[in-house]
GUKOLZA-182650 format. One record per residue (C-alpha): x, y, z; residue in three letters. Coordinates in steps of 0.1 Angstrom, whole numbers, plus 5000, padded with zeros to 4 digits. Layout:
! GUKOLZA-182650
XYZALA
...
! end
This chain:
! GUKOLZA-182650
500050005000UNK
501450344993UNK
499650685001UNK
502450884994UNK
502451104964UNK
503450924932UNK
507650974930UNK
508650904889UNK
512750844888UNK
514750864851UNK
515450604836UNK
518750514839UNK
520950204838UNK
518349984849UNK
519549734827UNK
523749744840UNK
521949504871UNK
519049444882UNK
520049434934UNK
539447685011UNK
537347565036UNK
534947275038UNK
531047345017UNK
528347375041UNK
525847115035UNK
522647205058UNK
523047475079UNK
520047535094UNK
519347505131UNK
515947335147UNK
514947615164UNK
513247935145UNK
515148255142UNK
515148465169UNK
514948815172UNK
518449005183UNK
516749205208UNK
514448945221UNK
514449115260UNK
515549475266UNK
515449655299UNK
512649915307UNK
515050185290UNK
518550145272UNK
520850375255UNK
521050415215UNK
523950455198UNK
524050775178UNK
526050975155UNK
527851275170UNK
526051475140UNK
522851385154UNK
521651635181UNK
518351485187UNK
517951295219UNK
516250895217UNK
515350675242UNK
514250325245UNK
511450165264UNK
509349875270UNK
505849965278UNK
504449685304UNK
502949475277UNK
506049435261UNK
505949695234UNK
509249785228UNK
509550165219UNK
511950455206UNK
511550775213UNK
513151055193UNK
512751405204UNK
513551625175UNK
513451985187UNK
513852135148UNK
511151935137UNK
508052055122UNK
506051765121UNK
505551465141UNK
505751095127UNK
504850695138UNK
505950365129UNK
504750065143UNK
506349695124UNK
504449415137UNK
506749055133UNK
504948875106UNK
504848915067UNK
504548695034UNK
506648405049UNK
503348345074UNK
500648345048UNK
498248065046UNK
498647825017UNK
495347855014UNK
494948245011UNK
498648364997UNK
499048735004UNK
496548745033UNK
499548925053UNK
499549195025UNK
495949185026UNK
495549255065UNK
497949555060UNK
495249715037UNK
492349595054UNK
493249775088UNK
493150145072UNK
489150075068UNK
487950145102UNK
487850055135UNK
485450025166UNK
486150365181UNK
486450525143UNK
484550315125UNK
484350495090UNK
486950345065UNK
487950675049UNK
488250835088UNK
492150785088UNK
492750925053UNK
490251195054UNK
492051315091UNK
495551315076UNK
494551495047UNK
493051755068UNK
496451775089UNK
498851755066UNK
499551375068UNK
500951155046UNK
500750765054UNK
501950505040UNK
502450075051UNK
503949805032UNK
504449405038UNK
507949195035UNK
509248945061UNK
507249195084UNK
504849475083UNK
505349825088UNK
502850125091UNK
503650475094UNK
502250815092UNK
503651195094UNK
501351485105UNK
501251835117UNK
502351845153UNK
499652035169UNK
497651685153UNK
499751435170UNK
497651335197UNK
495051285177UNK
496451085154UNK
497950855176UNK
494850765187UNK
493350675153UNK
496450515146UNK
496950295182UNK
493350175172UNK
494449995142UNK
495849755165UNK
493149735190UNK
490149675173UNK
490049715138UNK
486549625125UNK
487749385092UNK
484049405082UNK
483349175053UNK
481649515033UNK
484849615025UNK
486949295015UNK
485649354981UNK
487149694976UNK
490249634991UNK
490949264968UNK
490249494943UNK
492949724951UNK
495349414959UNK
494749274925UNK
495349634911UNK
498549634928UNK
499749274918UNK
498549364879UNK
500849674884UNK
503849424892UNK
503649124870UNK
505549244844UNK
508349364860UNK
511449164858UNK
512649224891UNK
509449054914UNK
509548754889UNK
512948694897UNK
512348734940UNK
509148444926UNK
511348224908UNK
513948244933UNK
511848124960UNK
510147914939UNK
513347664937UNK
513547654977UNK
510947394972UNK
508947355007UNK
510047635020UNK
507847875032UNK
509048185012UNK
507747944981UNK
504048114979UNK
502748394959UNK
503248734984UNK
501349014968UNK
497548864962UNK
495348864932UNK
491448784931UNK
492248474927UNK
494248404959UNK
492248604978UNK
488748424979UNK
486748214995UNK
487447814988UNK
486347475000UNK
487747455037UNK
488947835038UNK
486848165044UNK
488548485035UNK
486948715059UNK
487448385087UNK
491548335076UNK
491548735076UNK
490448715113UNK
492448445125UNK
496048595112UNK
494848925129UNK
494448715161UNK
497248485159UNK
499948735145UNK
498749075162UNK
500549095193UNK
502249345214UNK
504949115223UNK
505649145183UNK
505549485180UNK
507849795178UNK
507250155177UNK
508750445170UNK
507750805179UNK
509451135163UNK
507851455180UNK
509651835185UNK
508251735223UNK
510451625254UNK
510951255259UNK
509051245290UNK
506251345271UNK
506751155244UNK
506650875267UNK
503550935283UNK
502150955246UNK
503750585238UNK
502050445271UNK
498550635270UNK
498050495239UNK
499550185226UNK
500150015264UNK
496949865260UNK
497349655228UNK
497049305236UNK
500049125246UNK
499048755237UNK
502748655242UNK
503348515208UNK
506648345197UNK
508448355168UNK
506748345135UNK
509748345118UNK
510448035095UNK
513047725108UNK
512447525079UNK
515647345070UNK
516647315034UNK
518647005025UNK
521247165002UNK
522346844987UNK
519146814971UNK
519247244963UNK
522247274937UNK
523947384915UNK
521547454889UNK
521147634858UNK
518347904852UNK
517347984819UNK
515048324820UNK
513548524803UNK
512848854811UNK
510349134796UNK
513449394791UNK
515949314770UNK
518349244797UNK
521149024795UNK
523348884828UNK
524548644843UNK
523448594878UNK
525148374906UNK
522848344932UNK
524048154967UNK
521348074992UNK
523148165026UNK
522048105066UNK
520348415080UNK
523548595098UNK
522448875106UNK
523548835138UNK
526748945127UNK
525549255114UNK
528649445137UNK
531649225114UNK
529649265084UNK
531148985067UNK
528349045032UNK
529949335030UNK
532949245033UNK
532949005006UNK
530449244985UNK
533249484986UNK
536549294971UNK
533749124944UNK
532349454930UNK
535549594930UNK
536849754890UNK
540049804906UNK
542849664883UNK
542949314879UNK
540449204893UNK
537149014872UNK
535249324866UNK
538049524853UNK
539549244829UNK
536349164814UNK
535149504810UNK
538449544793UNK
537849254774UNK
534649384763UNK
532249104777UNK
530549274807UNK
529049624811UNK
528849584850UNK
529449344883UNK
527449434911UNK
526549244945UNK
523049264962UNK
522349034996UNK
519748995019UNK
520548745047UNK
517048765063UNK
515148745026UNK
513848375037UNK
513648395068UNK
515848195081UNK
517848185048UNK
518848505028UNK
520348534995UNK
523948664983UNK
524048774944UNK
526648834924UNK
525249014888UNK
527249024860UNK
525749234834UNK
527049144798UNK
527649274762UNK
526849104735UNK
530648914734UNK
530048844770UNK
526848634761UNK
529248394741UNK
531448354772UNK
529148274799UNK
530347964810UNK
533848144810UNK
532148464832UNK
531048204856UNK
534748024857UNK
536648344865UNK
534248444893UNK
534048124910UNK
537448144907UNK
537848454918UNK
535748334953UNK
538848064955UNK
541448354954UNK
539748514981UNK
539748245002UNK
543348195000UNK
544348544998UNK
541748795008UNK
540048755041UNK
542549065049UNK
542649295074UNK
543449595058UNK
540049555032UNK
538649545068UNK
540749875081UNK
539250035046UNK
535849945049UNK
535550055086UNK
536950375079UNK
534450445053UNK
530950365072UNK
533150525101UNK
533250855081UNK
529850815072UNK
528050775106UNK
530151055123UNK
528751265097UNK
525451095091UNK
523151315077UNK
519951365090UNK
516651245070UNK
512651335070UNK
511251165104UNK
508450985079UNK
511250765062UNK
513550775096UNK
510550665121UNK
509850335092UNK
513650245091UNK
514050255126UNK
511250075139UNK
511849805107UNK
515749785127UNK
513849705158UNK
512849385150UNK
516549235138UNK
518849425161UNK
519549515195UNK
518049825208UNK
521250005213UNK
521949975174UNK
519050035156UNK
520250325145UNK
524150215140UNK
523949905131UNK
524249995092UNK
527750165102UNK
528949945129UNK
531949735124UNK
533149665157UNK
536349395144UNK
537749205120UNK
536148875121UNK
537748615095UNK
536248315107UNK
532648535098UNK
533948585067UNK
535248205062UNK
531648095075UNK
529948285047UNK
532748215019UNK
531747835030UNK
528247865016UNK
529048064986UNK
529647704969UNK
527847504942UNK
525947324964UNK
523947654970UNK
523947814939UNK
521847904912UNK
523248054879UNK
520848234860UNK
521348324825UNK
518748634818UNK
518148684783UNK
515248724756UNK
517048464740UNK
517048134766UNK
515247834762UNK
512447794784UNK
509047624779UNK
508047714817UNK
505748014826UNK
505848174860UNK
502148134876UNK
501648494888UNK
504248684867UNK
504748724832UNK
507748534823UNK
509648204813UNK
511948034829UNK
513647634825UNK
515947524851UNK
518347254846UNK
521747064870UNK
524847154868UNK
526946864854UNK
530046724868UNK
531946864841UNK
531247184839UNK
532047174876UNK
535347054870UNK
536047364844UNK
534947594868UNK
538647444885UNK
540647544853UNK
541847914855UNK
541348114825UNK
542748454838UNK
545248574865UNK
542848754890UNK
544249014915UNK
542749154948UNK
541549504947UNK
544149774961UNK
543450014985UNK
540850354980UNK
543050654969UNK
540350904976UNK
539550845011UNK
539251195029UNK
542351245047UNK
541051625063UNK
537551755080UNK
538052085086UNK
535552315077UNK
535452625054UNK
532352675045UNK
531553075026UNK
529953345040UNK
527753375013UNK
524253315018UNK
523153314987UNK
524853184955UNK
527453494947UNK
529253494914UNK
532753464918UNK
533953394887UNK
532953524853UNK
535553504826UNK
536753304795UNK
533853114791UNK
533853014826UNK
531053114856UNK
531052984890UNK
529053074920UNK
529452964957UNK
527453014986UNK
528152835025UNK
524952675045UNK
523052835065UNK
522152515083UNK
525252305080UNK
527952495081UNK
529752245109UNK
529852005080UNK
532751875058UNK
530751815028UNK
529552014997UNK
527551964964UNK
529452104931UNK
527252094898UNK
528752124865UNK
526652204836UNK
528352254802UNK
525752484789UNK
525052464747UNK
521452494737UNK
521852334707UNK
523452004722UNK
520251804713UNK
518352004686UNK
518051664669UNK
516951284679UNK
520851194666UNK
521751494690UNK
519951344718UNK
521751004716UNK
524651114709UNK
524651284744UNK
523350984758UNK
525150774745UNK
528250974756UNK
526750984794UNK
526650594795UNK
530050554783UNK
531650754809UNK
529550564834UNK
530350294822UNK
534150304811UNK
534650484846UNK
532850294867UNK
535850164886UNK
536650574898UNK
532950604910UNK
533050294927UNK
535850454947UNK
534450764950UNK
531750654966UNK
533750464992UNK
535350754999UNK
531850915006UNK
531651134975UNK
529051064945UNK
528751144913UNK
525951104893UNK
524251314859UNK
521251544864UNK
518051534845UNK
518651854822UNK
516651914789UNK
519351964765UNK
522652054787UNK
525451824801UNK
524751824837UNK
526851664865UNK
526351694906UNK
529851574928UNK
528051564963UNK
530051474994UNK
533251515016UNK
534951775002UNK
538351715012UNK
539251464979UNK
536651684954UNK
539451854939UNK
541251574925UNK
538551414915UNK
537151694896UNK
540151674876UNK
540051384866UNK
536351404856UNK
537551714836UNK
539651474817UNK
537651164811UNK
534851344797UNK
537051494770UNK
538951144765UNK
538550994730UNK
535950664730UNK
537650384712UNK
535650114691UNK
535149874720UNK
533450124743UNK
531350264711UNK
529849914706UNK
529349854741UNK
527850144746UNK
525250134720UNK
524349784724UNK
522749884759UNK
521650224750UNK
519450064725UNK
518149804747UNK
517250034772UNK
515750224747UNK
513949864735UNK
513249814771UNK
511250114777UNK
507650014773UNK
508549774797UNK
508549964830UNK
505750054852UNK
503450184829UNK
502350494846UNK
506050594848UNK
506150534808UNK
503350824807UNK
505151044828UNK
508251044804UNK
505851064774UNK
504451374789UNK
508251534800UNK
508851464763UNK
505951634755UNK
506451934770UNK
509951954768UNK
512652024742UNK
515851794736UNK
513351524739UNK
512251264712UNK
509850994713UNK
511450624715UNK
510750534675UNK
512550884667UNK
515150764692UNK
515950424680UNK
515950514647UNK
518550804653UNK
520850544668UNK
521350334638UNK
522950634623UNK
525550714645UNK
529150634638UNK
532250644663UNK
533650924641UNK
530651124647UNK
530351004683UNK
533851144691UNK
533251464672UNK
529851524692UNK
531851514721UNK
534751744710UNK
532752024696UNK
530052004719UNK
532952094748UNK
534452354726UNK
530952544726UNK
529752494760UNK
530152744784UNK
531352574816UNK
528752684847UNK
529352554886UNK
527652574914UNK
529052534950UNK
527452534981UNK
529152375015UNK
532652315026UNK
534152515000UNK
536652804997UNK
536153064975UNK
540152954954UNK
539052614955UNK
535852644937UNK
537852844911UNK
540652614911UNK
538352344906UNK
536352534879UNK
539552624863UNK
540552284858UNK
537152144841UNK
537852384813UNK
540152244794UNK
540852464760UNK
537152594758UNK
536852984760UNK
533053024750UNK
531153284762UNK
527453264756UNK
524053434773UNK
522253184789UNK
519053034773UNK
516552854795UNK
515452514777UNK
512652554750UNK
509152424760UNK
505852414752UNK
504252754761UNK
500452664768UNK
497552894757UNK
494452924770UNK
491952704756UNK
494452494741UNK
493552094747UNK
495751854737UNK
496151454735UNK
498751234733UNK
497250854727UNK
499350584722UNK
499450184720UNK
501650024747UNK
502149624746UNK
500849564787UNK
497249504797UNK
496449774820UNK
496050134806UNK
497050424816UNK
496750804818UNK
498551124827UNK
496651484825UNK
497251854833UNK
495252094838UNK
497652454830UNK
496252834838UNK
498653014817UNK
500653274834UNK
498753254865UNK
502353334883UNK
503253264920UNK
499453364927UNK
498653074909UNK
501552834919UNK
500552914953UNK
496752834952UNK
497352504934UNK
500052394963UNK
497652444988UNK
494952254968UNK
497451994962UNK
496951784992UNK
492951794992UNK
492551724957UNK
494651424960UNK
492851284986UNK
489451314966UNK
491051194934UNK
492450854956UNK
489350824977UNK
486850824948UNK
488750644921UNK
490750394945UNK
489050344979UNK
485550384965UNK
485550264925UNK
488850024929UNK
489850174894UNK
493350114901UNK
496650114927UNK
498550374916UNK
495750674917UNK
497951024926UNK
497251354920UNK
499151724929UNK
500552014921UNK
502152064886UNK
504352424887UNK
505652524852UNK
507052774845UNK
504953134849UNK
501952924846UNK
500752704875UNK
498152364873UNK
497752024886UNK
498251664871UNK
496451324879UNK
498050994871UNK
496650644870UNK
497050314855UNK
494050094856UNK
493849674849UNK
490149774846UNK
489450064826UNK
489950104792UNK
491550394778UNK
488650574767UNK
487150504797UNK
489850674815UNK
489750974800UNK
486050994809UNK
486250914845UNK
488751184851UNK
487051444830UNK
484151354854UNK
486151414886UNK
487251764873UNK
483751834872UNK
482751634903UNK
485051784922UNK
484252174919UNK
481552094941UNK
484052004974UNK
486352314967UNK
483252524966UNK
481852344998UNK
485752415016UNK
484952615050UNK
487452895063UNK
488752615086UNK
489552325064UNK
491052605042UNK
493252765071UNK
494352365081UNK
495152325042UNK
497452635039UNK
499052605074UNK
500452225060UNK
502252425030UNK
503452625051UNK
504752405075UNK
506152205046UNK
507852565028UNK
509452715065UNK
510752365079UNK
513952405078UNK
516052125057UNK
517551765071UNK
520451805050UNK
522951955025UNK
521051804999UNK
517251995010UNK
519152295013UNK
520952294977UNK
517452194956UNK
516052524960UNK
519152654948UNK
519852394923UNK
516552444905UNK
516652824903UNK
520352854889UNK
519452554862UNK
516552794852UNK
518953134854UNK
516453264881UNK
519453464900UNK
517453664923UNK
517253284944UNK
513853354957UNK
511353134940UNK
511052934976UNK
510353284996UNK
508053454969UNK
506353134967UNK
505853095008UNK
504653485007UNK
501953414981UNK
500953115001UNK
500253325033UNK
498753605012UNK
495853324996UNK
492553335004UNK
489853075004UNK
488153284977UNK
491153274957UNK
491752904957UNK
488052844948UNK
488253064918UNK
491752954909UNK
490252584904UNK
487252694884UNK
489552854863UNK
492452584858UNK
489952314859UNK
486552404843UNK
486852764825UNK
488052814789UNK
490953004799UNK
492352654806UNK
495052444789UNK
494852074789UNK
497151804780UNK
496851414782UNK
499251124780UNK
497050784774UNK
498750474771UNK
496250254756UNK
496649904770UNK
496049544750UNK
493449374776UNK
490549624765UNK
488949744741UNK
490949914712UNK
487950144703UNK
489050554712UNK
486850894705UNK
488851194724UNK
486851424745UNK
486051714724UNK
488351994719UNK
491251784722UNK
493751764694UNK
495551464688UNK
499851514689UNK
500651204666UNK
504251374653UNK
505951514688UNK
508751644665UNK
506651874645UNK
505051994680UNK
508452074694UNK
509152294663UNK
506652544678UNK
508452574705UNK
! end
């Protein structure tokens, strides 16, 4: 379940991966895994950063309810989380995804509150946001205005009380389960998590997690509404439970809030739910997977089932061994083969507690097209690799680096919004000790070999599972509840003993270069970005924090600024194609970077080249130089082919994603010059040569002017030092242009309608007032929140139209308006645009019916929201960020917009939505994905005009 507004993320390199001692044989104890921190003391003492000034404190309340309390002085609103022990792995065979169910099923009321919109409708009023979601356990959590706290602690405490689970509403809610599963099935990453659990055979974690209509029904022998009962009852417990509170209130208060109202949930004294089956790994492996995905992926995939050791979460010994096997550093199997031109990335994802009892380690190799010839060989060279390690690499000094980084890291952790912090945190309740739920991530309290021996003992054929992931494998199998094919075969004898033969010398990583060896602190006085360098071609501005300025980190964005960089499609992937190279080809220096605690990763920019270095400053420097250097650097054949080869699947691979997400990019493109719809793209990219590649890049740095921005632990020389150095030969000078876009006019209504090869159908609309200003920006903020809630309530709770059902604020530019997304498995695409032309019109009546108070309660949550002061460096720089990328230099867009939302009246809202909604003066444009499970029949609502050439459209610009 998620009740947060809708988050779309760029599509990046999704398809790059997707997260000598004796073999252990069975490894599983009798008994079921036990919590960490299965008795704590009435209160115990956290372990926190020393950048963290709030103050915690744990209890247990007398029923057993373990609790943390965070008092959070800066804080502007409050937030909850309560996990509960029990998840997927406890579902009934009869009614897989009941657990999932339950979590929906308790928003819809309770005995004290019995009406099922109560909770939503009371956070919407209060500036809540709320959100819950099932894995091996459950989680709820909401955030709301403090003054509401109380209150909402006592809607919330109810939930696990005395929920009503009345049968009326089981209808609506399998609906939205169903909606939700429809939403996933095609994506290659939960068929994967099925098939994998799949081939653990009797093991609990082998059932179906999310539910469907199917699952979820009554049957011979098994009542929904009677199993939806019983798991309440035999799973709900107190004893199961933990909580966190964040507040701006003292502790002691805070902890009369924890005991008033959650000391009387039940305390039925429940063990364990957690899984103890054994699996017998001589019957388990090694095995081959053949799959095959929807993308166009292609990897290799070794996958070791491990023992749950989380346990030793303080010697980290995944990590450990995560860190020398992702490693590019020279000579080891990433770097060769890259070299070699058979892999475009090696990346390690684990999860000891996935099963249970059992987790999984997974090493993912992503391949070019020469790799896919060589994948026995790939397979060779890593399980050889593993051997090398054995001998050679369970080293204390990978230890001494590793420590040092998460050491640097949690002295300077940064702080996050209490929402996602209170979820985490009570989530880290139920796996570690009290005293390290917060540092448990960043402890690593000694180097423990015979750890990382233990695990390097079960990362053996016996527990492996090699997938090969292409469109090309041989499988006659179909997953029951996703949508893909899969065969699985044994590993043979001999190709056992190949994996022996070594086919390359392998070396172990060397140490991190770019460690930060300084912390001092020398952060501007400028409060606002201040030019301080304008000349040959070159502009830089720095400003310090206002909020931060104790801390040794910073956030450096380089644009190269030329508006005619992507004028055309071949433009465009020319400059994507030169992104993915870099990324790729240098993928080794980000990998230490990172380490080191710096990242560097391209910004979403319509036509410009557009990099942000974020991080400790002390190392920026050299790394800037040799960014500077390795974008100009000449791309040879190799890294040509391999580059286009997975810019064009990605670009195959599109229609492939969450659907909703594909309408969002086909609106941005829309909208937006320097974009070009995916036929336009792929096409483009068959023209491209090397030669034209590497002249792209050349001429496009000769014309760019070079543009930074600093703000943090920066002095004013080293900004221009750094600034200096990026500019190679270029001495452009240019006046800045803002990226063309469409300019909407009133009355203008337009559609974009297009086929897309999944069943559900989806849609994206906005609704523009054309140069309505900050007036305008400002009314539809403080509508934002309200009108979501309507648009989720009616289309979601009430019709069941779909799981993703968002809708907001959409600023642009001068003009201001508000966009509503949905994908549907049960609408078709005419039908779409029909229900939400009816809920523009439907909904004028509830602004008209708004009272002073609801109004006042609405504008005080913006407010709240636009005042709060930021968690971090990176809050602080967006504001700035966005207003330098749009050459708005006054760097006031956040205060002119806060003073026009405390100048709104309820009178002005109401007239701002009949007039961006309902009046002529209006603009309109839709995004409708039409899906292939209904009907292909489509008339547009009147007045709209169909967009069928995007490239035409953008020439008005």
């Amino acid at each position: 379940m998620n009740k947060k507004l809708f988050r779309l993320k760029a599509v990046s390199l999704a398809l790059l991966a997707a997260s000598s001692s004796g073999w252990l044989l069975s490894g599983c104890s009798s008994t079921a895994t036990q919590t960490i921190a299965a008795e704590q003391p009435a209160a115990q003492s956290i372990i926190t950063s020393p950048n963290d000034a709030r103050q915690y404190k744990a209890i247990t309340l007398p029923n057993q309810l373990q609790v943390v309390l965070v008092s959070d002085p800066a804080a502007e609103k409050s937030s909850a989380a309560l996990s509960v022990d029990v998840g997927w792995l406890n579902d009934p065979k009869e009614q897989q995804g009941l657990a999932h169910f339950l979590e929906h099923m308790l928003f819809m009321g309770t005995e004290r509150f019995p009406d099922p919109d109560g909770f939503i409708n009371f956070m919407s009023q209060h500036g809540g946001t709320y959100n819950a979601f099932t894995n091996q356990l459950t989680n709820y959590m909401f955030e709301i205005n403090y003054s509401h706290f109380d209150e909402a602690l006592d809607r919330f405490s109810d939930f696990f009380k005395s929920p009503l689970l009345l049968p009326d509403y089981i209808e609506k809610e399998r609906h939205a389960v169903h909606s939700e599963w429809s939403m996933m099935r095609t994506q290659d990453g939960w068929a994967m998590l099925a098939l994998a659990a799949k081939l653990l055979g009797d093991h609990p974690s082998n059932q179906f997690w999310v539910g469907n209509l199917d699952t979820l029904s009554d049957k011979e022998g098994s009542k929904l509404h009677d199993e939806l009962l019983a798991f309440y009852q035999n799973y709900y417990s107190a004893n199961r439970m933990q909580l966190v509170l964040i507040s701006p209130q003292p502790l002691p208060d805070m902890q009369l809030l924890a005991q008033r109202f959650f000391a009387d949930i039940e305390n039925k004294d429940l063990a364990s739910p957690r899984p103890s089956h054994c699996i017998n790994f001589e019957q388990h492996g090694p095995r081959l997977v053949h799959f095959v995905p929807n993308t166009e992926m292609q990897q290799v995939r070794l996958g070791f089932t491990i023992k749950n050791n989380l346990e030793q979460f303080a010697s980290k010994p995944n990590e450990f061994l995560a860190h020398l096997i992702r490693s590019e550093m020279p000579g080891t199997p990433a770097q060769q083969l890259k070299a070699m031109g058979l892999v475009d990335a090696v990346s390690v994802d684990y999860d000891p507690k996935f099963y249970g009892n059992y987790g999984h380690f997974n090493i993912n190799i992503a391949l070019t097209a020469a790799g896919m010839q060589q994948r026995d060989a790939i397979t060779a060279i890593f399980m050889q690799y593993l051997e090398l390690i054995r001998q050679q690499g369970v080293n204390e000094r990978y230890y001494q680096e590793i420590r040092t980084s998460l050491q640097n890291q949690f002295h300077f952790l940064e702080k996050r919004d209490g929402f996602g912090y209170a979820a985490q945190l009570s989530s880290a309740m139920q796996y570690y000790p009290v005293t390290s739920v917060v540092s448990a991530p960043f402890q690593y309290d000694g180097f423990d070999a015979e750890a990382i021996n233990t695990l390097l003992a079960q990362l053996v054929p016996e527990r492996l599972t090699v997938w090969h992931i292409s469109q090309q494998e041989p499988a006659e199998q179909e997953l029951t509840f996703f949508q893909a094919r899969y065969s699985v075969q044994p590993i043979g004898e001999e190709q056992l003993q190949a994996w022996q033969q070594p086919l390359l010398p392998l070396s172990l990583p060397a140490l991190n270069r770019f460690q930060p060896e300084s912390f001092a602190v020398q952060h501007s006085d400028y409060s606002q970005p201040t030019q301080v360098l304008n000349e040959d071609g070159v502009e830089t501005w720095l400003m310090g924090s206002e909020h931060f300025s104790d801390q040794p980190r910073g956030h450096l964005l380089m644009q190269w600024h030329q508006p005619t960089a992507k004028t055309t499609a071949k433009d465009a992937v020319m400059h994507g194609l030169w992104q993915l190279i870099f990324m790729i080809t240098n993928q080794a220096l980000l990998q230490e970077a990172s380490a080191a605690g710096m990242q560097l990763q391209p910004e979403s920019e319509e036509y410009d080249l557009v990099w942000r270095l974020a991080g400790f400053t002390d190392k920026q420097p050299e790394l800037v130089q040799e960014i500077g250097r390795l974008l100009a650097s000449e791309v040879n054949a190799q890294q040509f082919a391999q580059g286009m080869d997975l810019l064009q699947r990605q670009l195959r691979s599109f229609e492939q994603q969450m659907q909703v997400r594909q309408a969002s990019e086909w609106m941005r493109t829309t909208m937006l010059g320097g974009r070009f719809e995916l036929s336009a793209m792929l096409e483009a990219s068959n023209q491209v040569s090397l030669e034209q590649l590497n002249a792209y890049i050349q001429q496009t740095l000769a014309a760019s002017q070079l543009r930074v921005l600093a703000q943090g632990n920066y002095s004013q020389a080293d900004v221009i030092a750094m600034a200096q150095s990026l500019r190679g030969s270029q001495q452009t000078e240019r006046s800045y242009q803002v990226s063309p876009r469409w300019q909407p006019e009133a009355g203008e209504r337009l559609l974009v309608l297009r086929s897309n090869p999944q069943d559900d159908s989806s849609l994206v609309r906005t609704q523009l007032l054309p140069n309505a200003g900050v007036s305008g920006q400002a009314a539809a903020k403080v509508l934002s929140g309200h009108l979501h809630q309507a648009f989720f309530n009616q289309l979601r709770t009430e019709e069941g139209l779909g799981y993703v059902v968002q809708a907001g604020e959409l600023p642009y530019n001068e003009h201001a308006g508000v966009v509503f997304y949905i994908q549907s498995p049960v609408l078709s695409a005419e039908q779409l645009q029909q229900r939400v032309e009816r809920f523009l019109q439907e909904y004028s009546a509830q602004v008209a019916a708004l009272t002073e108070e609801e109004f006042n309660r609405l504008k005080e949550s913006q407010l709240l929201e636009l005042r709060r002061a930021p968690n971090n460096l990176t809050e602080e720089f967006a504001s700035m960020r966005t207003d330098w990328l749009r050459n708005r230099l006054g760097f006031d867009s956040k205060a002119r917009l806060t003073a026009a939302v405390e100048a709104l009246t309820l009178p002005e809202l109401q007239h701002f939505y009949q007039q961006v909604a309902l009046s002529e003066q209006a603009a309109a444009l839709q995004v409708i994905l039409q899906g292939q499970s209904q009907e292909q029949d489509f008339t547009p609502l009147p007045g709209f005009k169909a967009l069928d050439d995007l490239a035409e459209f953008h020439q008005g610009f």
